[in-house]
BAKOL-847132 format. One record per residue (C-alpha): residue number from 1; x, y, z. Coordinates in Angstrom, 1 decimal, m for minus. Each point is the difference from the previous one (the first is absolute). Example, Ala and Ser with C-alpha at 12.3 -4.5 7.8 and 13.67 -1.06 7.14 Angstrom:
2
(1 (12.3 m4.5 7.8)) (2 (1.4 3.4 m0.7)) 
This chain:
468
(1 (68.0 37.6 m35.0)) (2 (m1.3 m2.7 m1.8)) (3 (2.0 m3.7 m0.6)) (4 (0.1 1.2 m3.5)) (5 (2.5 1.9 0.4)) (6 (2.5 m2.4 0.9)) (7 (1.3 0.2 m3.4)) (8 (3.1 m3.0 m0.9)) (9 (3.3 1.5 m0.7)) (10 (0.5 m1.7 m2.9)) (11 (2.9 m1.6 1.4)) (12 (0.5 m4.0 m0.2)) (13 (1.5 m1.8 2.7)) (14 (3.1 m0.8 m1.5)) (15 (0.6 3.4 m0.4)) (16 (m0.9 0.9 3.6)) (17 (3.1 m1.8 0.9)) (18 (2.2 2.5 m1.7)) (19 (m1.1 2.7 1.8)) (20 (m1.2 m1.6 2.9)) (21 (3.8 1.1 1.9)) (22 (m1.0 3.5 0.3)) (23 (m3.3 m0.8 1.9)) (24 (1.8 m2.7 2.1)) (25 (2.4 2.8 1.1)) (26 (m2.7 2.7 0.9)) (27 (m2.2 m2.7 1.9)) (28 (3.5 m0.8 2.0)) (29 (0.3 3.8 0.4)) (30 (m3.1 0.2 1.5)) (31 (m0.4 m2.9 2.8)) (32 (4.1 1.2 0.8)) (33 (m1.1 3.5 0.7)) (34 (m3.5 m0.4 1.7)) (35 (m2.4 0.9 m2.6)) (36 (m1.4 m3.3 m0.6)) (37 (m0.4 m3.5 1.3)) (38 (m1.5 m3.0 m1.0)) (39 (m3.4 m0.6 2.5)) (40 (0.1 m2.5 2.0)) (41 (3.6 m0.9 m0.6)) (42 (0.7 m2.0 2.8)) (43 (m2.7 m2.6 m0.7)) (44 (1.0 m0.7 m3.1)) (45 (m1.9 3.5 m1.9)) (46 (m3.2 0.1 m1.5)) (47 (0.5 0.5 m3.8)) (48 (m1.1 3.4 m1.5)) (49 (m0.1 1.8 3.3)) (50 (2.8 2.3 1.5)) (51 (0.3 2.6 2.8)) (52 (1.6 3.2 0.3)) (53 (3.0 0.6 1.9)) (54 (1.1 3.5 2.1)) (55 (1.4 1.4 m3.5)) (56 (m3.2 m0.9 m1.6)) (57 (m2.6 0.6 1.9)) (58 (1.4 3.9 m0.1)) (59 (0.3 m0.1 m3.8)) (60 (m3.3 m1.4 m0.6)) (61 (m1.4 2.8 2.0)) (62 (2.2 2.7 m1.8)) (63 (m1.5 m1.1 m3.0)) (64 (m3.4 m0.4 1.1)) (65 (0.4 3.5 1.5)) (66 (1.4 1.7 m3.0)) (67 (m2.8 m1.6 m2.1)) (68 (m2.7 1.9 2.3)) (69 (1.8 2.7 m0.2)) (70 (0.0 0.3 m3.9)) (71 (m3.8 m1.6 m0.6)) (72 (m1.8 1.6 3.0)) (73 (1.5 2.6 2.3)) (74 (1.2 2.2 m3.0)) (75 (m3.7 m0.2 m1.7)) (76 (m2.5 1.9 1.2)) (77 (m2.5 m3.0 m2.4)) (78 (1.2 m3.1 1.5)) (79 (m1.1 m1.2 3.7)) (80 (1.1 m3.2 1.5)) (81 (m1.6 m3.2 1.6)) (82 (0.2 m2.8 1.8)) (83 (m2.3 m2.7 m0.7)) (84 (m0.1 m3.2 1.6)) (85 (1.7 m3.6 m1.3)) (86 (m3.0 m1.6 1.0)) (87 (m3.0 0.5 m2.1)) (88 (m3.6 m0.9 m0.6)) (89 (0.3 m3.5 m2.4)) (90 (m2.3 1.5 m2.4)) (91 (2.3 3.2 m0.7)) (92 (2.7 m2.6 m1.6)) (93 (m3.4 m1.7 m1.7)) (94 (m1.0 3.1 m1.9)) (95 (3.6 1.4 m0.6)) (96 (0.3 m3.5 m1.8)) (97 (3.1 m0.9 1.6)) (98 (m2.0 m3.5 1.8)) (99 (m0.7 m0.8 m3.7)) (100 (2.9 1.2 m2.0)) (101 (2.5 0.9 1.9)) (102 (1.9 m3.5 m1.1)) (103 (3.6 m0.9 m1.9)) (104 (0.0 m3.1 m1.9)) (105 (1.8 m3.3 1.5)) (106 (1.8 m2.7 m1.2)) (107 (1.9 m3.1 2.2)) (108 (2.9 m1.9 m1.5)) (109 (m0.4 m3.7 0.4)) (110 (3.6 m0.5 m0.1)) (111 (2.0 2.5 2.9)) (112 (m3.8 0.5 1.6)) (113 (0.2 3.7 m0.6)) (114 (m2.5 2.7 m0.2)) (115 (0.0 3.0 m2.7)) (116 (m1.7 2.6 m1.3)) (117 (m1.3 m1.1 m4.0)) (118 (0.6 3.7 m1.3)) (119 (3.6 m0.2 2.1)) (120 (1.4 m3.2 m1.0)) (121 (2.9 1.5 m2.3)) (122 (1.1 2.1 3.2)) (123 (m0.4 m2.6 2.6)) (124 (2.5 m3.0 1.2)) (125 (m0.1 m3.6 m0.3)) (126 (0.3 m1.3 3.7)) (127 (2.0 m2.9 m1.2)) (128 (2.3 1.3 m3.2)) (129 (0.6 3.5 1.5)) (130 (1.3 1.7 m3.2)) (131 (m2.5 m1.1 m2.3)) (132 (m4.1 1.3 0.2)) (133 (m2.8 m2.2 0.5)) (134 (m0.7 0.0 m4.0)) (135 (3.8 m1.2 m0.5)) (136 (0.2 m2.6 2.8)) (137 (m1.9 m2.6 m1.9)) (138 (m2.2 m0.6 3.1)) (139 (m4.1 m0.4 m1.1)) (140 (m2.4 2.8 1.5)) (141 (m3.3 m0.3 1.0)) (142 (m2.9 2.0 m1.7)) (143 (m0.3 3.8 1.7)) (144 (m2.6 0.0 2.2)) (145 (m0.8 3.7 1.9)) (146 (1.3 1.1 3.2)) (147 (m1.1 3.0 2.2)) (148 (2.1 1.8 1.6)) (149 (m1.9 1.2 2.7)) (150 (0.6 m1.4 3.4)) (151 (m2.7 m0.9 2.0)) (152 (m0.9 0.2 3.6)) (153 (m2.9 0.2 2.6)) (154 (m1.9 2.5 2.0)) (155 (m1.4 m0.5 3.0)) (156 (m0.3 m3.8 2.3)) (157 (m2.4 m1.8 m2.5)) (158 (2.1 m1.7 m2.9)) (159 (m2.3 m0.3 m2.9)) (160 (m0.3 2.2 m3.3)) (161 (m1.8 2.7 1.4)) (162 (2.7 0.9 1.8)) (163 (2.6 m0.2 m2.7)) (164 (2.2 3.2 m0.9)) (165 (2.9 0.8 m1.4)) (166 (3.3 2.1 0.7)) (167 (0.1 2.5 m2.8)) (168 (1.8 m0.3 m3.2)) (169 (0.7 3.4 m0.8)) (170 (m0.8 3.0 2.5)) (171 (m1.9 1.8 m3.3)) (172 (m3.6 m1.6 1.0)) (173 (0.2 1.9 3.2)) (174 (0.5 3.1 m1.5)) (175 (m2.7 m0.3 m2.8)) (176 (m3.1 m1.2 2.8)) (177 (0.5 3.1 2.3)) (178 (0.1 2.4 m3.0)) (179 (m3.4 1.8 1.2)) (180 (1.0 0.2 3.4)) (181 (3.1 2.3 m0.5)) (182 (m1.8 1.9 m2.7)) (183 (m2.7 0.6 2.5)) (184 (2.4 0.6 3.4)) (185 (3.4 1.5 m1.7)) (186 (m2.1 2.6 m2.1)) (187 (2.3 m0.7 m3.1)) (188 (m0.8 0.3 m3.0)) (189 (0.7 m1.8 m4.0)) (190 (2.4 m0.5 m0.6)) (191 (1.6 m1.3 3.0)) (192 (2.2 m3.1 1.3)) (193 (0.0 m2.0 2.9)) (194 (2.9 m2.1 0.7)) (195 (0.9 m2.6 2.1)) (196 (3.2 m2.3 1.2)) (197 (m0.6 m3.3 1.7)) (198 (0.0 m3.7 m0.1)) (199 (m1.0 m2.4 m2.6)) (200 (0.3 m3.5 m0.3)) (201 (0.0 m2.4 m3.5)) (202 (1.0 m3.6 0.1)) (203 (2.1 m0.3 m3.3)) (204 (0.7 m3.0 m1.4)) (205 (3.2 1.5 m0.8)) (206 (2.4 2.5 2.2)) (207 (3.6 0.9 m0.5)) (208 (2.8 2.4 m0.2)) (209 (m0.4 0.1 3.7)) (210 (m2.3 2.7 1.1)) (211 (m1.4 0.9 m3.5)) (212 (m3.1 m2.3 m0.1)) (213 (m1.0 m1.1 3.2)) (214 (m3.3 m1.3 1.8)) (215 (m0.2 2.5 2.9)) (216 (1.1 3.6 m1.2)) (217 (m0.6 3.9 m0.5)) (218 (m1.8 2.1 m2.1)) (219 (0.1 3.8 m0.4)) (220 (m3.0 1.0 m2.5)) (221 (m2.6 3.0 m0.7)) (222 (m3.1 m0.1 m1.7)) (223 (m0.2 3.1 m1.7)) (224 (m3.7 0.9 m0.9)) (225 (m0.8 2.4 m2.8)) (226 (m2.5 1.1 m2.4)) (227 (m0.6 m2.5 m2.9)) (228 (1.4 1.3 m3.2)) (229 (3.3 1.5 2.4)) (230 (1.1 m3.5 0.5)) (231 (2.7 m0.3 m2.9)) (232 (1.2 3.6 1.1)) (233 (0.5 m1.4 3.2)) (234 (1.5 m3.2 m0.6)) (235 (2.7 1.5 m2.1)) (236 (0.5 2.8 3.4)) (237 (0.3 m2.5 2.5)) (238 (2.4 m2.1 m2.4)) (239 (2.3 2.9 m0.2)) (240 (m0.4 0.7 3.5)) (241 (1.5 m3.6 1.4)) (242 (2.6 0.0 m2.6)) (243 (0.9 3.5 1.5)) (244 (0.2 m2.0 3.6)) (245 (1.9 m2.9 m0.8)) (246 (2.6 2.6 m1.9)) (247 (0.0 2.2 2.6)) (248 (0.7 m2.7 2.9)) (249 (3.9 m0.2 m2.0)) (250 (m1.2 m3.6 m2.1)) (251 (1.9 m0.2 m3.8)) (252 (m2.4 1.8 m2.3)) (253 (1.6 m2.6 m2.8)) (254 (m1.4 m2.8 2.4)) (255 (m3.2 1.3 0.7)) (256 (m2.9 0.6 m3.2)) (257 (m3.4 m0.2 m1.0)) (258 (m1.7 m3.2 m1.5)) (259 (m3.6 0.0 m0.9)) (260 (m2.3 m2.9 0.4)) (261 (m1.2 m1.7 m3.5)) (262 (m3.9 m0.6 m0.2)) (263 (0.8 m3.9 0.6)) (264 (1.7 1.1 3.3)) (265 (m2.7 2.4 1.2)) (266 (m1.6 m0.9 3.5)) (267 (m4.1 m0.8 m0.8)) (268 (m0.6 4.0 1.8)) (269 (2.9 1.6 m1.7)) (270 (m0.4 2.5 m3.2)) (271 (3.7 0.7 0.0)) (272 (3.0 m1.1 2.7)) (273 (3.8 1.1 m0.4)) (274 (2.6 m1.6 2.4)) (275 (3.1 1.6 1.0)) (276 (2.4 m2.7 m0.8)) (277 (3.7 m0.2 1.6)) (278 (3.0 m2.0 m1.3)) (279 (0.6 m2.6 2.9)) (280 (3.1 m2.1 m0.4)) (281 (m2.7 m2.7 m1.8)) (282 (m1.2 3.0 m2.3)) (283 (m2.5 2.3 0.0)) (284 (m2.9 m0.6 2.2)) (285 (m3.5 2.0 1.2)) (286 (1.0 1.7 3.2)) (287 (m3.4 2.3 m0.3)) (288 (m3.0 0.3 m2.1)) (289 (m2.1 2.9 m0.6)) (290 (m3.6 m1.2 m1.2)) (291 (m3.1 1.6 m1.6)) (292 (m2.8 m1.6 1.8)) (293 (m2.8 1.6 m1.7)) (294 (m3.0 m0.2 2.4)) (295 (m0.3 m3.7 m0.1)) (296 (0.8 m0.7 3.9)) (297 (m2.5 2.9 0.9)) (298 (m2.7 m1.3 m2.5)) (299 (0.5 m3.8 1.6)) (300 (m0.1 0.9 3.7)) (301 (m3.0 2.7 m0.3)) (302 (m1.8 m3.0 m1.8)) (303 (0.6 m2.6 2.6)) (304 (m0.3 2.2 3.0)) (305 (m2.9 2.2 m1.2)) (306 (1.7 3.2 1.2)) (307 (0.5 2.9 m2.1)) (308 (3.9 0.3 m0.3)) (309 (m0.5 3.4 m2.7)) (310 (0.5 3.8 0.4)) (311 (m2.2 2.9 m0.7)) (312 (1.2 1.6 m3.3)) (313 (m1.8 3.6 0.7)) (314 (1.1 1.3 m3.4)) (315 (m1.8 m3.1 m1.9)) (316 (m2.6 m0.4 2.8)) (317 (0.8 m3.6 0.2)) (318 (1.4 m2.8 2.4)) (319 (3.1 m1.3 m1.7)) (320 (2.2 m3.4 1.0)) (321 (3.5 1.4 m0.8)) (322 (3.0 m1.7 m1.7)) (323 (3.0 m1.4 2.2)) (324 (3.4 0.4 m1.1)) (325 (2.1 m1.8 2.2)) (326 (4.1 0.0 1.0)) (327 (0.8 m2.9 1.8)) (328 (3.4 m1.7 1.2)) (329 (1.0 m2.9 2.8)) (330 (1.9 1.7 2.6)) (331 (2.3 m2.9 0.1)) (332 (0.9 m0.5 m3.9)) (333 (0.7 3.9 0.2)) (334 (2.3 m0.5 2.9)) (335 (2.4 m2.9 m1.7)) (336 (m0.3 2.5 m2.8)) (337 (1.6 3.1 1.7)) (338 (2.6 m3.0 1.6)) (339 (0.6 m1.2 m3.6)) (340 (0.8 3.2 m1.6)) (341 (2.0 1.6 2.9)) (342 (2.6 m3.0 0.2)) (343 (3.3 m0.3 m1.4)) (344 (3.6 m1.1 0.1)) (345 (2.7 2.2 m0.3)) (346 (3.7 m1.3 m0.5)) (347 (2.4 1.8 2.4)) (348 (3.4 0.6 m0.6)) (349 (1.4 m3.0 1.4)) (350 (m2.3 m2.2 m1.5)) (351 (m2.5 m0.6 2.7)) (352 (m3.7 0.5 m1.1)) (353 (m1.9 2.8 2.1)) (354 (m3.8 m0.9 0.1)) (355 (m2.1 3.1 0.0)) (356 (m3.7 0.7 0.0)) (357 (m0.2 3.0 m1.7)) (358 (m3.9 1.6 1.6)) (359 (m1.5 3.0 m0.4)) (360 (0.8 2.0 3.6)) (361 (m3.9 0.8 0.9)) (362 (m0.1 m4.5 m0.6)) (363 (2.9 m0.9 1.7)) (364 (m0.4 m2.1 3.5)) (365 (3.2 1.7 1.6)) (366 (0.7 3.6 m1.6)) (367 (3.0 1.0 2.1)) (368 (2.4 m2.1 1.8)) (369 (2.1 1.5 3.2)) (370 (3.2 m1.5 1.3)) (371 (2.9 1.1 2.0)) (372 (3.0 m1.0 m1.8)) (373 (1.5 m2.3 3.1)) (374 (m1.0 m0.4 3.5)) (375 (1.6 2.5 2.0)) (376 (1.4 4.0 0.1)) (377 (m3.9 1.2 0.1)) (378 (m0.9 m1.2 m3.1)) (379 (m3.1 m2.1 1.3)) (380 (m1.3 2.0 2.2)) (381 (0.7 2.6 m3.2)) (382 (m1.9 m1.9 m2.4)) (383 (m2.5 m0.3 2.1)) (384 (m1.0 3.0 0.8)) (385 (0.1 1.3 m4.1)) (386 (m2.2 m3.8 0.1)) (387 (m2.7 1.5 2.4)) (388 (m0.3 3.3 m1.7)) (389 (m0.6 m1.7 m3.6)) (390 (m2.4 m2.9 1.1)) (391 (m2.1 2.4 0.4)) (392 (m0.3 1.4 m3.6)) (393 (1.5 m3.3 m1.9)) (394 (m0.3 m3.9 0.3)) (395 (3.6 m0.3 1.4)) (396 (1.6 m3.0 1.3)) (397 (3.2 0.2 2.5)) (398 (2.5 m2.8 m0.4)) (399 (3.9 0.1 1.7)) (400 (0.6 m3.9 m0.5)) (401 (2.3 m1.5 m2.7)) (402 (2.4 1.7 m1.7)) (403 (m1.6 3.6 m2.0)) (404 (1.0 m1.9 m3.6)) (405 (m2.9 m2.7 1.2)) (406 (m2.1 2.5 1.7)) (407 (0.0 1.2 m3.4)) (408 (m0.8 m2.8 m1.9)) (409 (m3.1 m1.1 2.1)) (410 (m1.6 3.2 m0.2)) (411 (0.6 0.3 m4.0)) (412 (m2.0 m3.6 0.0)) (413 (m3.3 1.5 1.5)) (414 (0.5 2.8 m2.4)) (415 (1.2 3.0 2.8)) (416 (0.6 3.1 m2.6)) (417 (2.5 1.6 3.0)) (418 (2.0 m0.9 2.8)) (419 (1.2 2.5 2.9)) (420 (3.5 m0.8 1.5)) (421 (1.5 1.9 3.1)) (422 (4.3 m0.8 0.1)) (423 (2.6 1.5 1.0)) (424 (m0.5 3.6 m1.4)) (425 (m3.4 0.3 1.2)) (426 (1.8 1.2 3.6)) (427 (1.8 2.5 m1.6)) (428 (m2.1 1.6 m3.0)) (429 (m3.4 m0.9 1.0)) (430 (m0.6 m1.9 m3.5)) (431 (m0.7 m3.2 m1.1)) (432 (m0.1 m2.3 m3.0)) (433 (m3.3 m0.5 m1.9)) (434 (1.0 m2.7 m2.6)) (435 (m2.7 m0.6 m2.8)) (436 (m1.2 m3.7 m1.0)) (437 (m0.2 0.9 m4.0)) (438 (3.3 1.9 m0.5)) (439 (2.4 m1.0 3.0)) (440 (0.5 3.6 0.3)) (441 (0.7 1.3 3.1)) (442 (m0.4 3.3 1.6)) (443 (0.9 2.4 2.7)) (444 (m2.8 1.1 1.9)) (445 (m0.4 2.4 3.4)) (446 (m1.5 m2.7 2.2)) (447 (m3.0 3.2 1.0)) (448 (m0.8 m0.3 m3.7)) (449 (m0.1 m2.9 m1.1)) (450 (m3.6 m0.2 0.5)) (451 (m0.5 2.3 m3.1)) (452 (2.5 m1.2 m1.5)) (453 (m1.7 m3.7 m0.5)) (454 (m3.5 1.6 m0.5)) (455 (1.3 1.8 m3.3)) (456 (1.7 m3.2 m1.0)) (457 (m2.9 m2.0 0.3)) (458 (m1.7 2.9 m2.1)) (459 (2.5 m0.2 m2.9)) (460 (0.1 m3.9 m0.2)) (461 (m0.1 m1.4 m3.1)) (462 (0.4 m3.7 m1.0)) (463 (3.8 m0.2 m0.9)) (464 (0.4 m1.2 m4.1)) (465 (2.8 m3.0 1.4)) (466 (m2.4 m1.2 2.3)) (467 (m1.4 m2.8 m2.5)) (468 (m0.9 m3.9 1.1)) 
């Protein structure tokens, strides 16, 4: 995914601190319950750079997981890789990315800040907070280039031979071992490989916590295809992500389609569309599905002098195809899903219930056991229904605190149902399944309650009161 596609918001930084309280109060949400942390928080932090917490790290591979699921294990055209973050310099030289692959810079004299020239009406004086760097009256400096590739060494001898870089975007592996899984994986056109790893971009300018950062993770396929299919395609694969996203539980009216303008395009592109959601600063590219043509194919079969085209036995030809791909940051789509699933709810006695509101195949915790109080068997009870879920569900057993807080923390990592063995369980053999959206609660026969959570998850559907 190219830096292209960071596309401003639109929004200025005055207005940013309108609707800045939301954000505040999902970031707060998410260092309180474990999903994420700032790195390196006990020496101060290192801007732009977070780690994931127990109720993160399981999230970020629930989405990862179901976003393998839906690109490659369901298609029988689409294989997967894993190329390396370390490449060959010259693969970054004929991409373009050592050349182009730049934002334009600008330094304020006054409060000594740094700031993108194309993002100065969304950026934030250092000095007058509330006012951009165009309103604070301080003098900028001409924009000069800046690449946003770091750079490192290979090998004992520090001179430029031995200069490489960590990888921008995990697309450029994909595209250089084209030949070799047409050649080992007996596939066919059109087909996709996909990939989810690291990348790494130092932006000028990060924010909104984990939305833009310098180390994160990408989620992309190339999908290769006959020229003259590409448009056909494109429009497919657009449909099909929107179809994800909507399917995951995320607001269709906060979720659409914008396409690129030509003054927008990438250099490679013929066509791009992002999938755009409405963050609590506005709508914002959370994935973009480009049209690639066959420029990156053309470039590195040029500068490598290996053929990277398939045999078209109907025209009797070699033919570089098109690439059409879907790509997303793992970590923008993650503070997406966190984004759309929380909410406040006003209880009866005024008190505000915080609720993540996630789909049940996403969510970190998906059933919650607890004996009502210590004692009359209800432990050892709970424990034994806990053992005989764990297996089939991500359950967590909890018997400390009172079962109104019990409650509470499990609706704030977004548990869709909790189990609770009291006082009837000794007499009826049934428990209590209580339900995060509703606050329903039902009577269950503690030997089915297995079933009766796997159709539940099955029917789930976002509830219409759960809104931000």
């Amino acid at each position: 995914m190219n830096g292209a596609l960071n596309r401003a918001s639109g929004t200025t930084a005055r207005e940013e601190n309108t609707v800045s309280d939301h954000m505040e109060r999902v970031v707060a949400l998410t260092k309180r319950r474990g999903f994420v942390y700032p790195s390196s928080e006990i020496y101060g932090g290192l801007q732009a750079t977070y780690d994931y917490g127990p109720m993160g790290v399981e999230l970020k591979r629930l989405i990862k997981d179901d976003w393998w699921r839906d690109v490659v294990s369901q298609r029988e055209n689409v294989v997967g890789l894993d190329a390396s973050i370390l490449m060959a310099a010259r693969v970054w030289e004929v991409s373009g990315h050592v050349a182009g692959f730049n934002d334009p810079m600008v330094d304020c004299k006054t409060c000594k800040g740094r700031f993108r020239e194309d993002k100065l009406e969304q950026s934030q004086c250092l000095k007058k907070k509330k006012m951009t760097p165009l309103e604070c009256g301080g003098e900028l400096t001409e924009p000069r280039l800046f690449n946003l590739m770091f750079k490192t060494k290979a090998g004992p001898i520090d001179d430029d031979a031995a200069t490489i870089y960590l990888r921008p975007e995990t697309a450029q592996g994909i595209l250089v071992n084209f030949k070799n899984v047409m050649d080992t994986m007996r596939v066919k056109i059109p087909f996709g490989i996909a990939q989810i790893g690291k990348a790494f971009r130092n932006e000028i300018v990060t924010g909104n916590q984990i939305f833009r950062m310098r180390e994160f993770e990408q989620m992309e396929m190339e999908f290769f295809c006959e020229p003259g299919t590409d448009e056909e395609w494109w429009e497919y694969w657009k449909a099909e992500r929107l179809r994800w996203w909507e399917e995951l539980g995320v607001r269709k009216d906060h979720l659409r389609i914008r396409p690129h303008s030509d003054d927008e395009l990438a250099h490679y592109a013929r066509a791009c569309g992002d999938v755009e959601y409405k963050y609590p600063w506005g709508w914002d590219e959370v994935e973009g599905v480009a049209n690639r043509t066959d420029y990156d194919l053309k470039k590195h079969q040029e500068g490598s002098g290996r053929g990277l085209a398939y045999r078209d036995e109907e025209k009797k030809e070699w033919v570089v195809p098109y690439v059409v791909e879907p790509a997303m940051g793992v970590d923008r789509c993650f503070l997406t899903i966190l984004c759309d699933a929380y909410a406040e709810h006003e209880k009866p006695n005024g008190e505000i219930r915080t609720v993540l509101h996630l789909h049940p195949r996403l969510a970190p915790v998906q059933v919650g056991i607890f004996p009502l109080v210590k004692k009359d068997g209800m432990p050892d009870r709970a424990r034994a229904i806990y053992d005989d879920l764990k297996t089939h569900f991500r359950c967590l057993y909890d018997q400390a605190g009172s079962i109104g807080k019990r409650y509470a923390r499990l609706d704030e990592i977004g548990t869709p149902f909790c189990v609770t063995v009291d006082g009837d369980t000794a007499t009826d053999g049934t428990v209590t399944v209580r339900h995060r959206d509703s606050l329903d609660q039902d009577r269950v026969p503690a030997e089915t309650v297995g079933a009766f959570l796997r159709a539940a998850m099955a029917d789930w559907t976002r509830p219409e009161t759960a809104t931000a």
